[in-house]
C-alpha positions as CSV (number, residue, x, y, z in Angstrom):
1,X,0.0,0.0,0.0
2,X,1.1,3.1,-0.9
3,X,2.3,5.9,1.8
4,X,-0.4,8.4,0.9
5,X,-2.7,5.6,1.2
6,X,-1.8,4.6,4.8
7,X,-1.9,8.4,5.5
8,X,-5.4,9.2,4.0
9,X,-6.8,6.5,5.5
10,X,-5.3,7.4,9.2
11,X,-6.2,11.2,8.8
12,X,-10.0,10.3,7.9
13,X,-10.6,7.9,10.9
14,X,-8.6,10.2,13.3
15,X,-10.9,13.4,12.2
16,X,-13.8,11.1,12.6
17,X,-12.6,10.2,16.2
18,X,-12.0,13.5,17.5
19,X,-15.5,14.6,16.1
20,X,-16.8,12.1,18.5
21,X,-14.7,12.9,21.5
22,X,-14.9,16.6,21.1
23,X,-18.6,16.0,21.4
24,X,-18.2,14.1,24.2
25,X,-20.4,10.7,21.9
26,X,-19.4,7.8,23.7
27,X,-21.2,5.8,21.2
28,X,-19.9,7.2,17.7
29,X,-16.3,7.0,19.5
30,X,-16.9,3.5,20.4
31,X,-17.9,2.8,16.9
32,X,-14.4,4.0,15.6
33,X,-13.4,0.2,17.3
34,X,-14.1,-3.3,15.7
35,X,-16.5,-4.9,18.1
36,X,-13.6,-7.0,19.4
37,X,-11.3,-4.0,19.3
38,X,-9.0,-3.4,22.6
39,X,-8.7,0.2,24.2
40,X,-5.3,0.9,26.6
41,X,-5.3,3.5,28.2
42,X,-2.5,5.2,30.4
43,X,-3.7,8.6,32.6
44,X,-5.4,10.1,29.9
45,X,-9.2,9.1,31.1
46,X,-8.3,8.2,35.0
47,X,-5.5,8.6,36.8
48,X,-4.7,4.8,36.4
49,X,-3.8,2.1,33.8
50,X,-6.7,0.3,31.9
51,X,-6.9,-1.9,29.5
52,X,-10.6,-2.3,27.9
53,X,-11.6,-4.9,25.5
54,X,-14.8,-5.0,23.5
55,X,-17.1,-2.7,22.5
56,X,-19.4,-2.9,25.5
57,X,-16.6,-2.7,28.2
58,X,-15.1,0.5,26.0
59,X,-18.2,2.4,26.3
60,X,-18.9,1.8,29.9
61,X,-15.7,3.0,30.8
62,X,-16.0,6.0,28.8
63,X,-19.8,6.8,30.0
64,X,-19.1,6.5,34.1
65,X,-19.7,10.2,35.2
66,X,-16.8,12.0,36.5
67,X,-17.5,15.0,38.8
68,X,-20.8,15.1,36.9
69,X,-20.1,14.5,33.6
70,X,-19.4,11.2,31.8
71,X,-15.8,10.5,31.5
72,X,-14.9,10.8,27.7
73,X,-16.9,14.3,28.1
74,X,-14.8,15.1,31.3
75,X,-11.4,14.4,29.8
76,X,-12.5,16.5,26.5
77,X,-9.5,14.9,23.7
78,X,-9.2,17.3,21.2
79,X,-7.1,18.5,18.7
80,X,-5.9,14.8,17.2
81,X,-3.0,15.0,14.9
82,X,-1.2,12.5,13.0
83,X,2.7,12.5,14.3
84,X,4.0,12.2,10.9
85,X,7.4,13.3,12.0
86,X,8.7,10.6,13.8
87,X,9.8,6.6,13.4
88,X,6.0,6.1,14.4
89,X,4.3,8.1,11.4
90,X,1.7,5.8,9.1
91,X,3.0,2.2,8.7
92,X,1.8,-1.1,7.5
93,X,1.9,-3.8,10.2
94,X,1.3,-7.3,10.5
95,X,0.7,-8.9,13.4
96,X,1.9,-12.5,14.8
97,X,-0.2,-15.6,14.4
98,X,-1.9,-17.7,12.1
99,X,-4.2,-15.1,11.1
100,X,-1.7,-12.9,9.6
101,X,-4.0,-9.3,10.5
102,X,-2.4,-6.5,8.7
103,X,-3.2,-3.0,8.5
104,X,-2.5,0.4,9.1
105,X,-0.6,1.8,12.6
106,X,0.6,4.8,13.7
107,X,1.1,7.7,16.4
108,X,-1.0,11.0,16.8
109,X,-1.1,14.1,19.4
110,X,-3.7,15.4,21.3
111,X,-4.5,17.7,24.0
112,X,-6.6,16.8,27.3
113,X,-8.9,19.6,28.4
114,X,-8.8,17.8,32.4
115,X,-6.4,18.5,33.7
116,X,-4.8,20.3,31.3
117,X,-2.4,18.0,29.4
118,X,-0.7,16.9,26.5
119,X,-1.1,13.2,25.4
120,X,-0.2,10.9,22.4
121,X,-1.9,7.9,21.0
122,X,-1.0,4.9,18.7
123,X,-3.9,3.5,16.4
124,X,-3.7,-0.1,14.4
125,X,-6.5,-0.1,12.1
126,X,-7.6,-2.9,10.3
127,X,-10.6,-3.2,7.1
128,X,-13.3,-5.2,7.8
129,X,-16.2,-7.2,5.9
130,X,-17.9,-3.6,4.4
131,X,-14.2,-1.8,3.8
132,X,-14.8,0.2,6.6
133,X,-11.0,0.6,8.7
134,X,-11.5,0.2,12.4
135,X,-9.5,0.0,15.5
136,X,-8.0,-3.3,16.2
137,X,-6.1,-1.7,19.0
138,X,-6.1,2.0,20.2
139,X,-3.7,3.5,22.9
140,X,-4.3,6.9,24.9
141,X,-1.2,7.9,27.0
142,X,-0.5,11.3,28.7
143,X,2.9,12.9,28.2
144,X,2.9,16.1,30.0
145,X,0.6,18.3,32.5
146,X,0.9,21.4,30.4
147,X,3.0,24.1,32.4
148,X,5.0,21.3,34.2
149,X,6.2,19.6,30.9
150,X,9.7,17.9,31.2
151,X,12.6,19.7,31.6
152,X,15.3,19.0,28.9
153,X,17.2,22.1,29.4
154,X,21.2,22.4,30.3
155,X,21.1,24.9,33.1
156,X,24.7,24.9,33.1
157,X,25.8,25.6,29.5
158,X,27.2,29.1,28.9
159,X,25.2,32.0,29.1
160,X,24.9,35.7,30.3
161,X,24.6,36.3,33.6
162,X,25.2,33.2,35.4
163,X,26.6,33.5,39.0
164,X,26.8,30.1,40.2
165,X,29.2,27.2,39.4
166,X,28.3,24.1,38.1
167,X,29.2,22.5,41.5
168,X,27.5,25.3,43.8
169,X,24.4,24.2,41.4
170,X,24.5,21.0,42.4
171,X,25.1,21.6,46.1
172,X,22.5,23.5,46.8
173,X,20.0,21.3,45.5
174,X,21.3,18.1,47.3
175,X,20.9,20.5,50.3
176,X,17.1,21.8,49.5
177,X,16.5,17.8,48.6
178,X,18.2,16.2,51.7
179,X,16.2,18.9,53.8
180,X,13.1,18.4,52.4
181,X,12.5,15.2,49.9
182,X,9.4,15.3,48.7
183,X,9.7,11.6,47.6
184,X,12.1,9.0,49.4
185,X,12.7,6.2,46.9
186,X,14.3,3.2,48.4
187,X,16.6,1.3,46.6
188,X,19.5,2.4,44.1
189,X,19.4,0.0,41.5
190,X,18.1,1.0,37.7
191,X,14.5,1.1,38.6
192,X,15.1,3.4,41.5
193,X,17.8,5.4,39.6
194,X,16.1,5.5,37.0
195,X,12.8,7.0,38.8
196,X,14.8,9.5,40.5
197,X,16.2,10.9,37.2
198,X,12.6,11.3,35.9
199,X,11.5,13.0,38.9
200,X,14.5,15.2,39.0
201,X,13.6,16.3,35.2
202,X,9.8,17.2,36.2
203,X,11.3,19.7,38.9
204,X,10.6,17.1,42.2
205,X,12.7,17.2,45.2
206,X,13.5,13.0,45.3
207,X,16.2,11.2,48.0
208,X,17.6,8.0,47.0
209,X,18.7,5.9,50.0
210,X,21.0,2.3,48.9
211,X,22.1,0.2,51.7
212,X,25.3,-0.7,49.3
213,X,28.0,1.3,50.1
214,X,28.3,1.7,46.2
215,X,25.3,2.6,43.4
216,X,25.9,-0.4,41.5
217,X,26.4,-2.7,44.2
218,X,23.2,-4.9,44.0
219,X,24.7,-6.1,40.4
220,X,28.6,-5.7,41.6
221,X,27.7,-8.6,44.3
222,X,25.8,-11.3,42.2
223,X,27.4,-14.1,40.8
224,X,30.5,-13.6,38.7
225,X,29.7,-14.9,35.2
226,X,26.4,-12.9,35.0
227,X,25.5,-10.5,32.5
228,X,22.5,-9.3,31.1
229,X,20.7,-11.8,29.0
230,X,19.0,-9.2,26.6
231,X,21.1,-6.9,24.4
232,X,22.4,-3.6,25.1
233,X,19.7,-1.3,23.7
234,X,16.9,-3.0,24.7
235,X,18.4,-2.5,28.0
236,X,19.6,1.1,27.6
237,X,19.0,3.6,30.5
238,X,16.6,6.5,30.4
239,X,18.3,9.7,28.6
240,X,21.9,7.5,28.5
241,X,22.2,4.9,25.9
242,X,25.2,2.9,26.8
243,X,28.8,3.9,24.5
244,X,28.6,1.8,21.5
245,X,31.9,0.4,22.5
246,X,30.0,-2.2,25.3
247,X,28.9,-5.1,24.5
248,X,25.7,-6.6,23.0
249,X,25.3,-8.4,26.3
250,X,26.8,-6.2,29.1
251,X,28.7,-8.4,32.0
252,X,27.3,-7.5,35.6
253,X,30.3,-5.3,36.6
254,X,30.5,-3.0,33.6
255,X,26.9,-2.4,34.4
256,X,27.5,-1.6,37.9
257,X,30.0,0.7,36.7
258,X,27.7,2.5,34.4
259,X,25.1,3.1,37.1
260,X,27.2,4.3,39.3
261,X,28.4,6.7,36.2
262,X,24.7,7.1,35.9
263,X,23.9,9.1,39.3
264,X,26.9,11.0,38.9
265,X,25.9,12.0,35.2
266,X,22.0,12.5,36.0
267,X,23.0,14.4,39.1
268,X,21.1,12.3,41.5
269,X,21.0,12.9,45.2
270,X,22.0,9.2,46.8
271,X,22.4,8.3,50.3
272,X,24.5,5.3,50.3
273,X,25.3,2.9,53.1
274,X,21.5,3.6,54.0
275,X,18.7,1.9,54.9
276,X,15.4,2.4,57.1
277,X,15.8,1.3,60.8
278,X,12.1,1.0,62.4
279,X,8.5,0.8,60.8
280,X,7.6,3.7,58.6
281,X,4.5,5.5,59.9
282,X,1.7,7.6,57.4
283,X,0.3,10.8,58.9
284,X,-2.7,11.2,56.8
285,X,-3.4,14.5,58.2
286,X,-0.5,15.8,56.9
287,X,0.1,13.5,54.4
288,X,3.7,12.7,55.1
289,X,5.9,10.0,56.1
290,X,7.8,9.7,58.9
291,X,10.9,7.4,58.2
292,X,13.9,6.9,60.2
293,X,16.9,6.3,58.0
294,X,20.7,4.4,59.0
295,X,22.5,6.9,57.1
296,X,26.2,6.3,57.9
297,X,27.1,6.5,61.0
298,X,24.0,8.3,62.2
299,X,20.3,8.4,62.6
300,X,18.5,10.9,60.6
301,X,14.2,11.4,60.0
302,X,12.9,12.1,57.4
303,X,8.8,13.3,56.3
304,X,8.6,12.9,52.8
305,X,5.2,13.0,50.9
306,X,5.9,10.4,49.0
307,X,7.9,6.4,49.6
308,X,8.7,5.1,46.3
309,X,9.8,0.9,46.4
310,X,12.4,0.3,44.4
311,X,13.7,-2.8,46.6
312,X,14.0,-5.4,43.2
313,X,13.4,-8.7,43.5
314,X,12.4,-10.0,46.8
315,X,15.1,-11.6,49.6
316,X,16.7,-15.2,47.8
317,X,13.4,-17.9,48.3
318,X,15.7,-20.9,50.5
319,X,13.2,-24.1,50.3
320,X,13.7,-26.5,53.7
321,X,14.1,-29.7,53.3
322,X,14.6,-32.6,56.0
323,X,18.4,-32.8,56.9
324,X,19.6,-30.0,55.0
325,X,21.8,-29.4,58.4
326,X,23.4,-33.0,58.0
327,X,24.9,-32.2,54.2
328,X,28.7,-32.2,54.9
329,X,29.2,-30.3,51.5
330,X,29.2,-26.4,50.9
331,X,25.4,-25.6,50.1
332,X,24.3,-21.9,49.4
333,X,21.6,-20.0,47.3
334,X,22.7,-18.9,44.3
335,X,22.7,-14.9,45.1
336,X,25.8,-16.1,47.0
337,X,26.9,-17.9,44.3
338,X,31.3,-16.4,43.7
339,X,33.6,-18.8,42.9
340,X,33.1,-21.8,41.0
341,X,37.1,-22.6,41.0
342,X,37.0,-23.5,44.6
343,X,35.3,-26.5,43.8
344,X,37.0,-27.7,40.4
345,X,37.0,-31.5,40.5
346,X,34.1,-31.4,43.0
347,X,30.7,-32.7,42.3
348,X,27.6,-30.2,41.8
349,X,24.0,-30.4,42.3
350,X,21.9,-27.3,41.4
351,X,18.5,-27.4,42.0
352,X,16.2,-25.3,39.8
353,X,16.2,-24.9,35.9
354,X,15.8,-20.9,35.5
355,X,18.4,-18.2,34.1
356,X,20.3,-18.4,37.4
357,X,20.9,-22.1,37.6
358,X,21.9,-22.0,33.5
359,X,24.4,-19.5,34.5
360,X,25.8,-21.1,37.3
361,X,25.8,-24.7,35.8
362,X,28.3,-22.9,32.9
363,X,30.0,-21.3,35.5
364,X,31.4,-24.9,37.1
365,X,32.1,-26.7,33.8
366,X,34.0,-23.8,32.5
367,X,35.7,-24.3,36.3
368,X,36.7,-27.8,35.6
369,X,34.0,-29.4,38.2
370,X,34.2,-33.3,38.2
371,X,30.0,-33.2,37.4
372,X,27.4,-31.1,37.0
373,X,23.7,-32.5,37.6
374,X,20.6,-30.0,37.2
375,X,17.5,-30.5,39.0
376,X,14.7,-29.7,37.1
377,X,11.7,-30.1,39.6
378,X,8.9,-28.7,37.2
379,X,8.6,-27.8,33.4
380,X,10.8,-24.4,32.3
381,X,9.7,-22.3,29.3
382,X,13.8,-22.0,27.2
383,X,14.1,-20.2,24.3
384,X,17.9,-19.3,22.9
385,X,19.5,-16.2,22.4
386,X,19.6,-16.4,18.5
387,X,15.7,-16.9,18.9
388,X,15.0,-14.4,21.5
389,X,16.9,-12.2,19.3
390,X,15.5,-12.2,15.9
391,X,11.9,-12.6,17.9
392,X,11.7,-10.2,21.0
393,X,14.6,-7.6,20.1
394,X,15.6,-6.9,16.4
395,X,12.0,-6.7,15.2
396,X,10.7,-4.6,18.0
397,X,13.8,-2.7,19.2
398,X,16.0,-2.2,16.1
399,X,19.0,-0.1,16.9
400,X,18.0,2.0,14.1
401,X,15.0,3.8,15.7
402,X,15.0,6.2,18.8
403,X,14.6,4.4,21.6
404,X,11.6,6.1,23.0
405,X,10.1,5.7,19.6
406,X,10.1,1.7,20.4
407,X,9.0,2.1,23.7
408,X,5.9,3.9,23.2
409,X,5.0,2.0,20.3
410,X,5.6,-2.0,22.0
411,X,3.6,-0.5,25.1
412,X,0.8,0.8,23.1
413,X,0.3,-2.9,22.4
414,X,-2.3,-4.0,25.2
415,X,-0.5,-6.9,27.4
416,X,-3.6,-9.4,27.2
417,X,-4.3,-9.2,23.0
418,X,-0.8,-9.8,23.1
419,X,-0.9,-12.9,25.2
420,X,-4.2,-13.7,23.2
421,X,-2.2,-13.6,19.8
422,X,0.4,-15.3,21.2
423,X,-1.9,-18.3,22.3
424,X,-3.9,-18.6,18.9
425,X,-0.4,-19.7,17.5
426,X,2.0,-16.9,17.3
427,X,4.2,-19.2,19.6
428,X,5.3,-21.5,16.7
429,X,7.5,-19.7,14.8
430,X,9.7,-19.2,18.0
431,X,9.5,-22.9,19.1
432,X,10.6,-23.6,15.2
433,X,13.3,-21.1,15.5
434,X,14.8,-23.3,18.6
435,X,13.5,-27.0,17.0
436,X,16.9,-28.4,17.4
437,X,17.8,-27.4,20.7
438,X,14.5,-28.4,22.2
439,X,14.8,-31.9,20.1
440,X,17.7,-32.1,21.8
441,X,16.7,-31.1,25.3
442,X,14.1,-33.6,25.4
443,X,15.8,-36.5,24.5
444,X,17.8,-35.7,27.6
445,X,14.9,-35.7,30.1
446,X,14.6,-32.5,29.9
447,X,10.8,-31.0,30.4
448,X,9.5,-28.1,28.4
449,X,6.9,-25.8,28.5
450,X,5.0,-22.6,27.3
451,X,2.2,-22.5,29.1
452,X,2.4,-19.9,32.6
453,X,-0.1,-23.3,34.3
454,X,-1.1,-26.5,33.1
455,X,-3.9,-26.0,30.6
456,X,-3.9,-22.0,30.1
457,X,-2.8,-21.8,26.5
458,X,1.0,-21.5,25.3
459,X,2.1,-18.1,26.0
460,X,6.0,-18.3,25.6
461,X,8.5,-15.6,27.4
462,X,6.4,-12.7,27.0
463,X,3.8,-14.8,29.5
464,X,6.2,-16.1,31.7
465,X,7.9,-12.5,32.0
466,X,4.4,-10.7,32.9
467,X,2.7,-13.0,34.7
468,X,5.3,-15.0,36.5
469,X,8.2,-12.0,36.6
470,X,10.4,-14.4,34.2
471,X,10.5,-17.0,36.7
472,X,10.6,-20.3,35.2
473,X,12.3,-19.5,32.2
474,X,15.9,-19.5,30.5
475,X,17.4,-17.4,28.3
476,X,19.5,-19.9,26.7
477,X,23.3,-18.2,26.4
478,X,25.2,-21.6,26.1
479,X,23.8,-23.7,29.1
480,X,21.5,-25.7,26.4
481,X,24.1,-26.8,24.4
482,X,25.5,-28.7,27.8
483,X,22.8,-30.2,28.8
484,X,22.2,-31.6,24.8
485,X,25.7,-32.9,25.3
486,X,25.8,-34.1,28.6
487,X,28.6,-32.1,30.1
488,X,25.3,-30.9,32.5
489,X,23.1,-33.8,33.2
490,X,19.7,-33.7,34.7
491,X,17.8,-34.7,37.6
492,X,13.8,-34.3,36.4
493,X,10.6,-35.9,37.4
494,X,10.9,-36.7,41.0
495,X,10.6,-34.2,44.2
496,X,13.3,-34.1,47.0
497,X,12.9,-36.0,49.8
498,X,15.2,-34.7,52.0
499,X,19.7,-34.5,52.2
500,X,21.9,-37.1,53.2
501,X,25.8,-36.3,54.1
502,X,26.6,-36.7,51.1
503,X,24.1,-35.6,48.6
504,X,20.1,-35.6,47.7
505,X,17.7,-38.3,48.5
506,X,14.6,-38.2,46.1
507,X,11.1,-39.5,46.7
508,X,11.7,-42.5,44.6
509,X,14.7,-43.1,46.4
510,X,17.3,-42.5,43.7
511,X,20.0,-40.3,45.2
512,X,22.7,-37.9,44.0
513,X,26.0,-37.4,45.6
514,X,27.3,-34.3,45.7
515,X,30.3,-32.0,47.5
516,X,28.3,-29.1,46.6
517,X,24.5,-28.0,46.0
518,X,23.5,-24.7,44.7
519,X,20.0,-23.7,45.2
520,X,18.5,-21.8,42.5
521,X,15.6,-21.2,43.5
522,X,14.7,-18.0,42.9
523,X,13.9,-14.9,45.0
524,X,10.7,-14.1,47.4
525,X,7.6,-12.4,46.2
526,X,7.8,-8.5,46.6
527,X,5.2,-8.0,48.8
528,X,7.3,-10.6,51.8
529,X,9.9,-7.5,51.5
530,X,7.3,-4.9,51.7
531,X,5.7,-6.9,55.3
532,X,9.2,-6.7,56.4
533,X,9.9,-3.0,55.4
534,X,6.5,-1.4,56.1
535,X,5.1,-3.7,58.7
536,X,1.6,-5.8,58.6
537,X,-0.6,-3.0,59.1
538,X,0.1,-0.8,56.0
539,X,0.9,-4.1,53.7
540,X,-2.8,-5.8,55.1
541,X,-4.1,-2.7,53.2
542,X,-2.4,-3.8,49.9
543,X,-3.3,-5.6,47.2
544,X,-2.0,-8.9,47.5
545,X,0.7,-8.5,44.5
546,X,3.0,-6.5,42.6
547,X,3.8,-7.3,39.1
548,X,2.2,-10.2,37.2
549,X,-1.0,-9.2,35.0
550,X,-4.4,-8.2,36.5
551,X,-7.8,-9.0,35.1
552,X,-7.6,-6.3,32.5
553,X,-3.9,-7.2,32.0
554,X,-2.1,-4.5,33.6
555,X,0.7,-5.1,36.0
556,X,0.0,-4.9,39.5
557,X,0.7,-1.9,41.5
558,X,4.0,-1.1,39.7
559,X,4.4,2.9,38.4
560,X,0.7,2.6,39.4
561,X,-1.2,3.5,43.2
562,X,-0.7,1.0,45.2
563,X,-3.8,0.7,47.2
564,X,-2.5,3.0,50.1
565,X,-2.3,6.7,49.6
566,X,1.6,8.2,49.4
567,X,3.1,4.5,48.4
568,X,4.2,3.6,45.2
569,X,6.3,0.6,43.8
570,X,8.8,1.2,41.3
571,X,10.4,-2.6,39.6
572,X,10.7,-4.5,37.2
573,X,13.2,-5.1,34.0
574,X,15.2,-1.9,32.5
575,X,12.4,-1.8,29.8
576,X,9.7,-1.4,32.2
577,X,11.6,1.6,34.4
578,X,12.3,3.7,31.1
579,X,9.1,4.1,29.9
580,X,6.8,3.7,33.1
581,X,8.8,6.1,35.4
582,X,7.3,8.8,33.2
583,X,4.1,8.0,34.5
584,X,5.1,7.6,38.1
585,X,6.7,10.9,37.7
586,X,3.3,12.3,36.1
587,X,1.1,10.9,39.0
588,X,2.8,12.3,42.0
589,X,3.4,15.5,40.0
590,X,-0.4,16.2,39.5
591,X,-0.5,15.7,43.4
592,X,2.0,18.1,44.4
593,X,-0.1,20.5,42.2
594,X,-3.7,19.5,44.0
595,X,-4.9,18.2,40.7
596,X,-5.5,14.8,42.2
């Protein structure tokens, strides 16, 4: 199809969609949608994330009245224009599956009459039975609260007039900050860094606290073969891509390195060697915190409006089993996991079948240990790199195209039609990308699966990494290829039993001997650190998850409120921080400013 084409026939719908918002018709804008259309959409029409799908569930949520009016009237959309000068201007698209749907996508601008904002959408129209094009998929997302848009401006360039030094800059506003943070965010990893640097760019006073004595610390520490299983610029940090001198896969201490770089560079205010000491309390009188901090050497309280959670994954999840004390080996979890030569020409037993225990299997063969066995206690969802690659990176994050371009395009895509795509067959073009390996794995013993539980329909990684935060999964950077060849052997099928002395006892009573067991067995859920943090009172008033998918197919709690006023959660993979801190950033902006 021509380009004019795919324009004319995204201006015409567009015009007709504003007629109907500007007029406030919830059921000529409805109509814009296929009946099984899907609506996302991010702050624009509440000051939450929801995903609609349907024409019936689209219209109710567009009619509830809001401060007396109905909701599309309330929010007032106007002024739609196609964004024809970006990477996201009128495109063909085809989607994944066995129905092949193409069509026509692309971005537009808008302004919101309340509150005052400016937003951006992303359409995917498709032609149906009478030639009419419809929405398949339509996303509404608020950029900026007009007045308080995000600063991109170098204070510190040359110009007339200036009277204070790039350092005395600085300085003063760590002071004004560590006086008075209006958000504390806990934790100094890439979530937390990043959410600082976004709140720092939309003029809000935010404290980071990191009980590491060093910002990069929580990666610095982990295992020592570990780097990031996803390439470098779908992992790039908000406003500073990595030097195209790293790596496509960046190992754990050059990424340390660069976050550390990172809070120098985005001038963040960091407390390290810090961490809260008692219960925080909530004052909702006053709306504050109060929150006594371990900073150093001294005690310090602080009363910020806002606590931001940026803990990462929970505390490492240890499993008990019967005589685990008796084991005469070295046994550990695999966040402690540092030095596979200590034990070359030992015997190792690591229990789990995830990234971690892929890595750390590698780790002692390339170490010279005497075995390696695997415990695979239930079914793991593997796809390779080469796969994962040409399916989940170079197609929707090619290096070619602005990295906020991508971002706002693959989350305009709503999470649950894209798990619903991916279950009417899109998932057998990767599992014939990876044919051999997975040939290969199961003659081994090795179990497979893509399906999150038993029955649910084959989702693949994208499931698994939404609904189950990646657990159960591997990223297959080499381990594969051992276990095919028998240089890692596995242990699947039967449960433990309990330890011996010497080794692992199963419930059918086969038994492995081993001088050392590794147990990767991933982390605990969020919320267990939260009840330690915050205390049973405040948590009870939570919702009882954050991340994995809600009905609608949102993620829980994350960017999002939490369910208790002032308290916000901040996780999740590098992708998920660099376009969702914007909202987190937009939501306790409109509160400073009474809006909300």
């Amino acid at each position: 199809m021509a380009s004019e084409d795919l324009y004319a026939i995204s201006v015409d719908w567009l015009k007709s969609l504003e007629v109907a918002s500007f007029t406030g018709d919830a059921t000529s804008f409805v109509s814009h949608f296929h009946l099984d259309g899907w609506f996302r959409d991010l702050l624009c029409f509440s000051w939450n994330f929801r995903t609609l799908s349907g024409s019936e569930q689209i219209c109710g949520f567009l009619s509830e009245v809001v401060d007396g009016k109905p909701r599309l009237e309330h929010s007032g959309l106007h002024d739609f224009k196609i964004d024809d000068h970006t990477a996201n201007e009128p495109s063909p698209f085809k989607l994944p599956g066995p129905q092949g749907i193409e069509g026509v996508q692309g971005a537009f601008t808008f302004t919101i009459t309340k509150p005052a904002a400016l937003g951006r959408g992303f359409f995917r129209l498709t032609q149906g039975a009478d030639g009419k094009w419809k929405a398949l998929t339509l996303f509404t997302n608020m950029q900026d609260l007009v007045g308080h848009e995000e600063s991109s401006a170098n204070q510190h360039g040359l110009y007339e007039g200036r009277k204070m030094t790039w350092e005395e800059d600085v300085e003063a506003r760590f002071r004004a900050i560590e006086a008075d943070p209006t958000v504390l965010i806990v934790g100094g990893g890439q979530s937390g860094l990043t959410s600082a640097a976004r709140l720092r760019r939309l003029g809000i006073r935010a404290l980071v606290i990191e009980k590491n004595a060093s910002v990069g610390d929580s990666w610095r520490k982990r295992y020592p073969n570990l780097t990031l299983h996803t390439p470098a610029y779908h992992t790039s940090m908000l406003y500073s891509p990595y030097p195209t001198t790293f790596p496509k896969f960046i190992p754990k201490g050059k990424l340390a390195n660069f976050l550390d770089s990172y809070a120098v560079n985005q001038e963040l205010c960091v407390w390290l060697s810090s961490s809260i000491v008692s219960t925080p309390v909530y004052d909702s009188s006053s709306a504050r915190w109060t929150v006594e901090v371990q900073h150093g050497d001294k005690k310090v309280v602080l009363n910020p409006k806002y606590l931001v959670l940026a803990t990462g994954s929970g505390s490492p999840r240890i499993p008990t089993w019967r005589g685990m004390d008796r084991f005469q080996g070295a046994l550990y979890h695999s966040d402690f996991h540092k030095d596979a030569e200590q034990f070359r020409g030992k015997r190792v037993v690591v229990v789990g079948a995830g990234n971690a225990s892929g890595d750390i299997c590698q780790d002692f063969v390339a170490h010279g240990a005497a075995e390696v066995t695997m415990v695979q206690r239930s079914a793991t969802c593997i796809i390779s790199s080469s796969a994962a690659e040409q399916t989940h990176f170079n197609l929707p994050f090619p290096v070619s195209t602005p990295i906020e371009e991508l971002d706002f395009r693959n989350n305009s895509m709503p999470l649950a039609f894209l798990l619903q795509l991916t279950k009417s067959g899109g998932i057998q073009h990767v599992k014939m990308l990876d044919k051999e390996l997975h040939d290969g794995l199961r003659k081994v013993g090795f179990n497979l699966t893509w399906e999150v539980s038993p029955g649910s329909g084959e989702v693949g990684l994208d499931g698994f990494l939404f609904c189950r935060q990646a657990s159960g999964t591997m990223l297959d950077i080499g381990c594969g290829k051992l276990i095919v060849e028998g240089r890692v052997k596995i242990k699947q099928g039967q449960d433990i039993s309990h330890f011996d002395e010497d080794g692992i006892t199963f419930k059918d009573g086969s038994k492995l001997s081993a001088d050392v067991i590794v147990l990767a067995t991933g982390n605990e859920p969020i919320m267990k650190t939260t009840r330690a943090l915050l205390g049973n009172e405040i948590t009870e008033q939570l919702p009882p998850e954050v991340m994995g998918l809600n009905s609608e197919g949102e993620i829980n709690q994350t960017y999002r409120p939490s369910g208790h006023p002032g308290l916000w959660f901040a996780t999740g993979p590098f992708v998920l921080s660099r376009f969702y801190s914007k909202h987190l950033g937009l939501q306790i902006l409109a509160r400073v400013l009474g809006i909300v």
